[in-house]
C-alpha positions as CSV (number, residue, x, y, z in Angstrom):
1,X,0.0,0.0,0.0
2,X,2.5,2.2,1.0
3,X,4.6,1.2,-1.8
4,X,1.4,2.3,-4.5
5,X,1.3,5.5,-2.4
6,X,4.7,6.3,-2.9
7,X,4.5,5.3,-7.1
8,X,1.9,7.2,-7.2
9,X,3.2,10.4,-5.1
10,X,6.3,10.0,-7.4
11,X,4.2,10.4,-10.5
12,X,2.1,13.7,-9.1
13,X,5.1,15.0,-8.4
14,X,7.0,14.4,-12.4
15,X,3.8,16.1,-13.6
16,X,3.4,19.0,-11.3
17,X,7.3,19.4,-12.3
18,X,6.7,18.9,-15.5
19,X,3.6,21.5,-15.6
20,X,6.3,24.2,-13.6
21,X,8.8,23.1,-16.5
22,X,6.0,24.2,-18.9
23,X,4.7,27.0,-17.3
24,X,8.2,28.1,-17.1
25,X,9.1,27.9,-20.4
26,X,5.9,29.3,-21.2
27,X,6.1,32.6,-19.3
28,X,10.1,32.9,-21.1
29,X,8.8,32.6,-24.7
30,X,6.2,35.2,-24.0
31,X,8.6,37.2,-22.4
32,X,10.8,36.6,-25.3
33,X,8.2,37.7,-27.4
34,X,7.7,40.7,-25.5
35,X,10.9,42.0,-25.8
36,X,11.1,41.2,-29.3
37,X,8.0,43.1,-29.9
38,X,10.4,46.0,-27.2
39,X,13.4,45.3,-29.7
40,X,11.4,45.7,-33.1
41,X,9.4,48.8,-31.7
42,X,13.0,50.4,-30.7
43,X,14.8,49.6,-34.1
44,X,11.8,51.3,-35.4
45,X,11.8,54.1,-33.6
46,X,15.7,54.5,-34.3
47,X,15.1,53.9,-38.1
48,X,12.8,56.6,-38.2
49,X,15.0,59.4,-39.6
50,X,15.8,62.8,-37.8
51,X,14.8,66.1,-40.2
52,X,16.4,69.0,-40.5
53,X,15.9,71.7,-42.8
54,X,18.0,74.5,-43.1
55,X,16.0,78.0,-44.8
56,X,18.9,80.2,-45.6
57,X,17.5,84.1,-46.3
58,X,18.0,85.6,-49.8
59,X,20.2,83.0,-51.1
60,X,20.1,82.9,-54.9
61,X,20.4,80.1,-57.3
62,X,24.0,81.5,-58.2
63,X,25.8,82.2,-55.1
64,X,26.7,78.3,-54.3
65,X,29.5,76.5,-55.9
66,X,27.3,74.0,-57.1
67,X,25.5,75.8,-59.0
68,X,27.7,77.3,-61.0
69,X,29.3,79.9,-58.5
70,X,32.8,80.7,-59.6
71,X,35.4,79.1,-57.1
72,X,38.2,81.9,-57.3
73,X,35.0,84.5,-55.8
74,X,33.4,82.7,-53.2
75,X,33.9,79.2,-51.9
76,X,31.2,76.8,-50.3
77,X,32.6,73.4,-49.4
78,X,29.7,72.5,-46.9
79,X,26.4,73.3,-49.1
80,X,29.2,71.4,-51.7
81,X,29.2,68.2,-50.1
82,X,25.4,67.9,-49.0
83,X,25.4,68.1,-53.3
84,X,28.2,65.5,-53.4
85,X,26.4,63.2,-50.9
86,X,22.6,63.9,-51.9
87,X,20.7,65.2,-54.4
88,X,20.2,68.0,-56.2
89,X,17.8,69.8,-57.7
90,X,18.2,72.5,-60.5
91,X,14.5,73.7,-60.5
92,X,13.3,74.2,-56.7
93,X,11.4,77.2,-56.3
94,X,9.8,79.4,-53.8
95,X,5.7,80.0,-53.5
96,X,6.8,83.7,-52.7
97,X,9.8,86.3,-54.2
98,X,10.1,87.8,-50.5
99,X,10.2,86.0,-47.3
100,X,7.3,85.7,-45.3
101,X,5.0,83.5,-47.7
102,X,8.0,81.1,-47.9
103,X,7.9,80.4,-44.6
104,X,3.9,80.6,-44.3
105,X,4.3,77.5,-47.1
106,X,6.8,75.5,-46.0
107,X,5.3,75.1,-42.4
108,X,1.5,75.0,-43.5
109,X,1.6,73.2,-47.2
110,X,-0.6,76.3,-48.5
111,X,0.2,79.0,-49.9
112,X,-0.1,82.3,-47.8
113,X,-2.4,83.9,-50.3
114,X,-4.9,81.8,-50.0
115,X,-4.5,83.9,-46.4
116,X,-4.8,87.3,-45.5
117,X,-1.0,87.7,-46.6
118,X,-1.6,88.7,-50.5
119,X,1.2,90.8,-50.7
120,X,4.4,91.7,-49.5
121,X,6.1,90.4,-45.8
122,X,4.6,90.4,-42.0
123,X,5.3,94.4,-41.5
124,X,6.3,95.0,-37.8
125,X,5.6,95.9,-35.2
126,X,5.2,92.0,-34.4
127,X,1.5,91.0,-35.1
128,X,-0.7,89.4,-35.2
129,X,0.5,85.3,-36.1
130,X,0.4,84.8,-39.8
131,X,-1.0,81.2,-39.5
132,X,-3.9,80.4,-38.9
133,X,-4.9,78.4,-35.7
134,X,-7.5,75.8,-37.6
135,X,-4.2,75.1,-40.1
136,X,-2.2,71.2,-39.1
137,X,0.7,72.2,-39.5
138,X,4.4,70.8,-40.2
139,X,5.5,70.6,-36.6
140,X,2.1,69.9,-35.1
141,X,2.1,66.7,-37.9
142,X,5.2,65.6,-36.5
143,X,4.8,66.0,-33.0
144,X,1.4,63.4,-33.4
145,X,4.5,61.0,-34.8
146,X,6.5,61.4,-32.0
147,X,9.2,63.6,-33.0
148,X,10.9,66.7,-30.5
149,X,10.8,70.0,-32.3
150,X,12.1,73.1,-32.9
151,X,12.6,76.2,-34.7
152,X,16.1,78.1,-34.2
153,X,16.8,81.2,-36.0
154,X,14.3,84.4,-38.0
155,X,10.8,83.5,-37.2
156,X,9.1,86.6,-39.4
157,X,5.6,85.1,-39.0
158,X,4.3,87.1,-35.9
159,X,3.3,86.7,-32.2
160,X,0.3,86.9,-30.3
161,X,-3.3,87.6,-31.7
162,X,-2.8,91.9,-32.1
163,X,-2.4,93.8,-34.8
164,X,0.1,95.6,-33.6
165,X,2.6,94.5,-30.9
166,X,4.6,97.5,-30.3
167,X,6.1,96.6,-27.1
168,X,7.6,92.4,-26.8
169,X,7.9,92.8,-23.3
170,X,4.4,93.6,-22.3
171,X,3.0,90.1,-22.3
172,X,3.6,86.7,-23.9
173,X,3.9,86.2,-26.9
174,X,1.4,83.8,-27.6
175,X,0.4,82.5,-30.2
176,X,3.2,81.7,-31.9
177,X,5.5,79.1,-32.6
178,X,4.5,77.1,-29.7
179,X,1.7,77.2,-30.2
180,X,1.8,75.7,-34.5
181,X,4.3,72.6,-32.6
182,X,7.4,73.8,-31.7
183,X,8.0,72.2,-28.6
184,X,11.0,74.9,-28.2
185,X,11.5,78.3,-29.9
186,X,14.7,80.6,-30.5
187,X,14.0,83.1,-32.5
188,X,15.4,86.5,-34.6
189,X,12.0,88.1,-34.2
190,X,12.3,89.5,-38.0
191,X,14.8,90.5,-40.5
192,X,18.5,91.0,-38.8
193,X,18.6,94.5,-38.0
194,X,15.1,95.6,-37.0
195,X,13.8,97.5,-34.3
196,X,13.5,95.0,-31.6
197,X,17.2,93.9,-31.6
198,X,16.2,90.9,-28.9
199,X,16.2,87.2,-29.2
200,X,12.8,85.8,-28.4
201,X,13.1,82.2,-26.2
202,X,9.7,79.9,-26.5
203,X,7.5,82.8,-25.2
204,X,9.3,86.0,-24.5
205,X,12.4,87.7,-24.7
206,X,15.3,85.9,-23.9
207,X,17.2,87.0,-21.0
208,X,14.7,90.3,-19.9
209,X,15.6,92.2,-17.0
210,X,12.4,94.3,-16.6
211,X,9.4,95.4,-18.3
212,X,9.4,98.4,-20.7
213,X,11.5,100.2,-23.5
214,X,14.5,102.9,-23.4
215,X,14.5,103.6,-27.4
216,X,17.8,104.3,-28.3
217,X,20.2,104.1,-31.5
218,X,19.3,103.8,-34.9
219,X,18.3,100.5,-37.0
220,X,19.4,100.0,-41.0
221,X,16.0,100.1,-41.9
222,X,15.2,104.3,-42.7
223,X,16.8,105.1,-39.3
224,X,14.4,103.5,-36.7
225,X,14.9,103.6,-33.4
226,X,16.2,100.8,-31.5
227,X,12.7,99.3,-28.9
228,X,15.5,99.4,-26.4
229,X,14.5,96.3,-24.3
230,X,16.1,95.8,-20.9
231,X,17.6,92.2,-22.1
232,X,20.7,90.9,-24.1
233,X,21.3,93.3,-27.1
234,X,21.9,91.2,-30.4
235,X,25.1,91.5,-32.4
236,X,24.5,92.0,-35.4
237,X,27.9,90.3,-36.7
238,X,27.2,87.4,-34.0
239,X,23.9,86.4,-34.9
240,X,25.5,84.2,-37.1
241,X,27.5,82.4,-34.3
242,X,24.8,82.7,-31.4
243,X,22.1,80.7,-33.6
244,X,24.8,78.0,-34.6
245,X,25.3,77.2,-31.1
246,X,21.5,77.1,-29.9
247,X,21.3,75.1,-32.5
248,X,24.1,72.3,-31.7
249,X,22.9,72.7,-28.0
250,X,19.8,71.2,-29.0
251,X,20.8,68.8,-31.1
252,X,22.8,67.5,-28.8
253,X,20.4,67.8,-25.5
254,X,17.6,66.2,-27.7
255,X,20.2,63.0,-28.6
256,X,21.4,62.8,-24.8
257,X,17.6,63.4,-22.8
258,X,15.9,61.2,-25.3
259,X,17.9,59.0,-27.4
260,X,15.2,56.9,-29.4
261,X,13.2,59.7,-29.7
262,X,13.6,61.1,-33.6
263,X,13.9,64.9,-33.5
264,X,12.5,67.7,-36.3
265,X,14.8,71.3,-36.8
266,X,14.0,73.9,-38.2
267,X,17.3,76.0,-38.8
268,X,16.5,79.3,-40.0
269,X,20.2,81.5,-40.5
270,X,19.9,85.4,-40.9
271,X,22.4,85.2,-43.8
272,X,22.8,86.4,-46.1
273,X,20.1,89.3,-45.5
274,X,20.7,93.0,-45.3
275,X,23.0,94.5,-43.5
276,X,25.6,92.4,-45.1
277,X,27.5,91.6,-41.7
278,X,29.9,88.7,-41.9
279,X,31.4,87.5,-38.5
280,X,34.6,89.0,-38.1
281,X,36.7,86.0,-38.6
282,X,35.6,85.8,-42.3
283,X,35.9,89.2,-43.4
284,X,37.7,89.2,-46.3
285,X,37.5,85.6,-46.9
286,X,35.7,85.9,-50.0
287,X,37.0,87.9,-53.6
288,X,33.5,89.1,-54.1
289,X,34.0,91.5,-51.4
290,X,31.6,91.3,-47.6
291,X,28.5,89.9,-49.6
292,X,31.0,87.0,-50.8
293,X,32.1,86.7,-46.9
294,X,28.6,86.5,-45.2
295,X,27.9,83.6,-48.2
296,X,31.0,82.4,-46.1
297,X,29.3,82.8,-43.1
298,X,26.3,80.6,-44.4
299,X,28.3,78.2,-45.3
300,X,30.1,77.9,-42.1
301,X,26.7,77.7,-40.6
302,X,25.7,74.2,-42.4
303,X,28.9,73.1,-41.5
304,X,28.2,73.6,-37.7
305,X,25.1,71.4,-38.1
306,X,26.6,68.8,-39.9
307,X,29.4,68.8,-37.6
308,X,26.5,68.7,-34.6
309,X,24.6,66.2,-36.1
310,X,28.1,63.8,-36.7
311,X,29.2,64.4,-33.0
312,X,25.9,63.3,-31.9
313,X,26.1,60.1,-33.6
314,X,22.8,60.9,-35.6
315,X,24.0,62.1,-38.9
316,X,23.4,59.0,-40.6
317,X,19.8,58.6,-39.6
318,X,19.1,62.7,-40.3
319,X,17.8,63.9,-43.7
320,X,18.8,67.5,-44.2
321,X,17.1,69.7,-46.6
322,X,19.1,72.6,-47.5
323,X,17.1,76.0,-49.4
324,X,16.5,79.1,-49.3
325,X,13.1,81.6,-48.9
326,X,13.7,83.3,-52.1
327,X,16.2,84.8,-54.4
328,X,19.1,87.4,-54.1
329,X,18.5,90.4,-54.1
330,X,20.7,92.9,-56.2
331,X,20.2,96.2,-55.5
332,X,22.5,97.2,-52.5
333,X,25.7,98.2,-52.2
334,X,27.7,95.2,-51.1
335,X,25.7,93.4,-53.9
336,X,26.5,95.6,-56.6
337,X,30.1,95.0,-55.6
338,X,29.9,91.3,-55.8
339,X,28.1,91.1,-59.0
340,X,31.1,93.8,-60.1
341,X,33.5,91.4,-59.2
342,X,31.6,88.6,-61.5
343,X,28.9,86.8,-58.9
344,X,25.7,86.3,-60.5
345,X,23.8,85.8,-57.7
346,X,20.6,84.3,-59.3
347,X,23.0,82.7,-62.1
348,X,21.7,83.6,-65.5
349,X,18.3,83.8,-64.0
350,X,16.2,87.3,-65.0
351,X,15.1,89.7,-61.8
352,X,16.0,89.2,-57.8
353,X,13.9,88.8,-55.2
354,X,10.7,91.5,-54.5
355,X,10.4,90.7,-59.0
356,X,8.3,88.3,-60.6
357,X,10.7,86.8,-62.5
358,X,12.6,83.2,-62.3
359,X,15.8,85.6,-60.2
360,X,13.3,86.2,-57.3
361,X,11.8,82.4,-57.3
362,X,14.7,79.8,-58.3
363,X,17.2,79.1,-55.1
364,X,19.8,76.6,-54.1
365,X,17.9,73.3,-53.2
366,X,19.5,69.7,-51.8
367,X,18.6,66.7,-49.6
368,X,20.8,64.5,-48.2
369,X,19.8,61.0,-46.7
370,X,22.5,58.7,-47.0
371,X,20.6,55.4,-46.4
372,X,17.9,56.7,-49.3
373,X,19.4,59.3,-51.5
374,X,22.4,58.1,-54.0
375,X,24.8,60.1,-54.0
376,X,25.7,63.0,-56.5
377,X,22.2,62.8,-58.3
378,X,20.9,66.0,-59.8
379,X,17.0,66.3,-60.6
380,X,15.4,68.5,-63.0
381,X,11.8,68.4,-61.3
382,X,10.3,71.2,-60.6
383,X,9.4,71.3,-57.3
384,X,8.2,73.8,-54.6
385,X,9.0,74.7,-51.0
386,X,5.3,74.7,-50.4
387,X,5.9,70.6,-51.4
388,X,8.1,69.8,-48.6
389,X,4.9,69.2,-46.4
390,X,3.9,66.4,-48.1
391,X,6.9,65.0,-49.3
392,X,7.5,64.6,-45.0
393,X,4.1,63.0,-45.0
394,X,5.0,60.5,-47.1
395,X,8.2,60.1,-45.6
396,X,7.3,59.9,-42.1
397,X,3.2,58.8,-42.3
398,X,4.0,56.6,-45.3
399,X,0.7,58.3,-47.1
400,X,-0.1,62.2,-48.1
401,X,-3.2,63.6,-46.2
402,X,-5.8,64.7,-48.3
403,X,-6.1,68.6,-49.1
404,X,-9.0,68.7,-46.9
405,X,-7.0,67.5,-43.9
406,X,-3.5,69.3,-44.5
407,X,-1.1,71.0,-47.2
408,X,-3.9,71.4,-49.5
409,X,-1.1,72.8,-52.0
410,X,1.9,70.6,-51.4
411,X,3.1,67.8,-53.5
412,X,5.3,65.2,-52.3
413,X,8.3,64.4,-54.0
414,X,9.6,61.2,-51.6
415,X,9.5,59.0,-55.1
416,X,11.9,60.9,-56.2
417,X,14.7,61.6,-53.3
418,X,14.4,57.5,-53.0
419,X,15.0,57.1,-57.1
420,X,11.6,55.8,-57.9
421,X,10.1,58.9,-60.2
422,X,6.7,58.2,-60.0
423,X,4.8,60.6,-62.9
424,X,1.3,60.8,-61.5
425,X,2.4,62.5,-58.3
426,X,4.7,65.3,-60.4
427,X,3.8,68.6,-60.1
428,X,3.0,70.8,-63.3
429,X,2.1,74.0,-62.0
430,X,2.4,76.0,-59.9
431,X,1.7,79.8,-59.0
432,X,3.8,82.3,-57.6
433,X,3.6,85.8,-55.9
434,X,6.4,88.5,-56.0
435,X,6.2,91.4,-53.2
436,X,3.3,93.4,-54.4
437,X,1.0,90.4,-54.8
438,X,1.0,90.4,-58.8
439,X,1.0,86.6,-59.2
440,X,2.1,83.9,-61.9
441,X,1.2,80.3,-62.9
442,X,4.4,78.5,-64.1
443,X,3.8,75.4,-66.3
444,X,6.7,73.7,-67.5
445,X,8.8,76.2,-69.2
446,X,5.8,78.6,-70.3
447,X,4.9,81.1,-67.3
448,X,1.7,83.2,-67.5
449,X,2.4,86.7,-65.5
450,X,-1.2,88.7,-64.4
451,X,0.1,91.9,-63.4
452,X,-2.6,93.0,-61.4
453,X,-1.1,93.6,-57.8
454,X,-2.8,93.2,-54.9
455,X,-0.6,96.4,-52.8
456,X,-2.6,99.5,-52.4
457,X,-1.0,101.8,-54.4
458,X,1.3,104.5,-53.0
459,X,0.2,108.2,-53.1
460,X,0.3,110.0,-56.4
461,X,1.2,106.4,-58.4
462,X,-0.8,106.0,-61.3
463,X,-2.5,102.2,-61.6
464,X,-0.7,100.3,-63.8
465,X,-1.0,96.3,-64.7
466,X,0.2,94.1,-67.8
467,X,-0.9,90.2,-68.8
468,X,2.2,88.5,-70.2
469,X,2.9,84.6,-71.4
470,X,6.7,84.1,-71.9
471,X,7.8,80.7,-73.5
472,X,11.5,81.1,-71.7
473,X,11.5,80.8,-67.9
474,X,14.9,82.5,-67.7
């Protein structure tokens, strides 16, 4: 009997153990599995690629080495190898020939007509926001897909809901970039040498003291005053440097804090805007004179975020886009010199920016992406900064949102950065605005000019408008 029990007690006890051995192995492979599903969601998350883009500020077609600039006037070895190690395309083009609709375009996908910008650039005193609240826009896409973002460097797109914002320091300066998904903000408020002269951080001025203004000195722009905030004084010279090194800061603080986390920059440089003010390290570093120097200065710029962006151990997983918000302009002193000296700013394009012609619209444009873009391709497809919207859509979302939803003018060009031209998704057309609203529908190399502008005329002008169809683009 006790011998049966025994057998028997013995035989409970191999399948309890073998029921533990079970359960065991049971609870490791769906713990294994768990991981793996960890592992796969974390290679993922790595794989998905870190955007920069980088708007330079009246940078023409011409005034790059790759496109034609002359190496023994100006030299630009950093735009250079982004061409070398991406792609490049000879017939990118802006929505607007002056700077604020470019900006509108690129962050909303729409072109800032269709708003209550028809003409012309946000005119300080800094109000009201130019985008509109209802709008999904660029940052606020890729915040829902997990990225960290910013914008670093000129902003020109307003603060705060009032028409006119005379005094920064009053209150906070919402909306306005935090508020369209920027998660962090550091901004040149306008262009370079306007009347604030203050660096605005997220939601006020960076670095204030106190409340109020103390106008003094004079700005480049027909002798303004100076607001005269009690806060850090920019540079003018230095703006340069200060925004390259907010810039790498984040970078590398977004790497460090959250490692798996992809990240989305928006790198805005002053240069090479009026005043003309290379740092003083590269004055006369150029033959063509301080406009060829502050191209310099550009330059140096994308090579500080490159650098960034290798030191952070992310630059293989980051595409860059490299542009500009319109062409050069032509008619100041330092660019008279430079175009003396043989620089053709726009290259053999007709008109600068503020014109309606191809000088104020065509601009540098590349993307690099090393594990998607082969290297040293050119592209003649013409594309628009108003595309780069949806081109991130379908790079990131792996689908373009319908107009209804987002970027109702954007086209996506992802077929072809990846060397898979797809033709139904090419753009054809495309319309264009110059500073005093007269407007333009480009298709293919035939352009259809309405000059009707939308400006108020000035006092004592006389109302002028032509219609024109030109079968050259140039």
């Amino acid at each position: 009997m006790c011998t049966a029990v025994n057998d028997e007690f013995k035989e409970l006890k191999t399948i309890t153990n073998l029921k533990i051995t079970r359960m065991k192995l049971t609870v490791k492979l769906i713990l294994n599995i768990l991981m793996l599903f960890v592992l796969v969601d974390f290679i993922s998350a790595q794989s998905t690629p870190n955007i920069v883009i980088i708007l330079a500020d009246d940078l023409g077609y011409g005034s790059v080495n790759c496109n034609g600039a002359p190496k023994n006037l100006i030299r630009t070895p950093h735009i250079d190898q982004l061409a070398n190690e991406g792609m490049r395309f000879t017939d990118a083009n802006t929505p607007g020939s002056v700077c604020s609709p470019t900006r509108y375009a690129l962050l909303t996908g729409r072109y800032a007509w269709r708003g209550k910008l028809k003409y012309g650039v946000l005119q300080p005193p800094e109000g009201p926001l130019l985008i509109e609240k209802e709008l999904l826009t660029l940052p606020f896409y890729l915040q829902q897909h997990g990225y960290n973002t910013a914008h670093i460097g000129k902003w020109h797109l307003g603060y705060t809901n009032n028409e006119n914002t005379e005094d920064l320091s009053a209150q906070p300066l919402t909306p306005g970039p935090n508020s369209l998904g920027f998660d962090y903000h550091f901004g040149v408020p306008n262009n370079i040498d306007w009347r604030p002269k203050v660096y605005i951080e997220n939601e006020g001025i960076w670095g204030i003291r106190s409340k109020g203004t103390a106008p003094y000195g004079r700005s480049s722009y027909k002798g303004h005053t100076y607001h005269g905030y009690d806060a850090p004084q920019r540079v003018t010279t230095k703006v340069t440097g200060d925004l390259n090194s907010r810039a790498r800061e984040w970078i590398f603080k977004s790497v460090r804090q959250e490692p798996e986390r992809p990240f989305f920059l928006y790198f805005a440089p002053v240069a090479i805007h009026n005043p003309i003010s290379p740092a003083e390290e590269l004055r006369g570093s150029s033959e063509a004179g301080p406009y060829g120097d502050y191209i310099h200065d550009l330059d140096h710029s994308v090579g500080e975020i490159m650098d960034a962006l290798a030191y952070a151990g992310v630059l293989e997983n980051t595409i860059v886009i490299f542009t500009s918000d319109n062409g050069g302009d032509v008619g100041q002193v330092e660019e008279k010199q430079a175009r003396e000296a043989g620089l053709q700013n726009n290259g053999n394009f007709r008109g600068d920016k503020h014109t309606i012609w191809e000088g104020g619209f065509r601009v540098p444009f590349i993307a690099r992406w090393p594990s998607h873009i082969q290297k040293g391709t050119v592209s003649d497809r013409m594309v628009n900064l108003v595309d780069i919207f949806a081109t991130i859509q379908d790079l990131v979302g792996g689908e373009v949102l319908s107009p209804n939803e987002a970027a109702p003018d954007s086209f996506s060009f992802y077929d072809e950065i990846i060397g898979k031209r797809n033709t139904k998704s090419i753009r054809i057309t495309m319309v264009v605005n110059n500073a005093s609203g007269v407007m333009a529908i480009r298709k293919g190399s035939w352009k259809y000019i309405e000059g009707i502008a939308a400006a108020p005329l000035k006092e004592g002008a006389k109302k002028t408008s032509f219609s024109t169809i030109n079968s050259t683009i140039v």
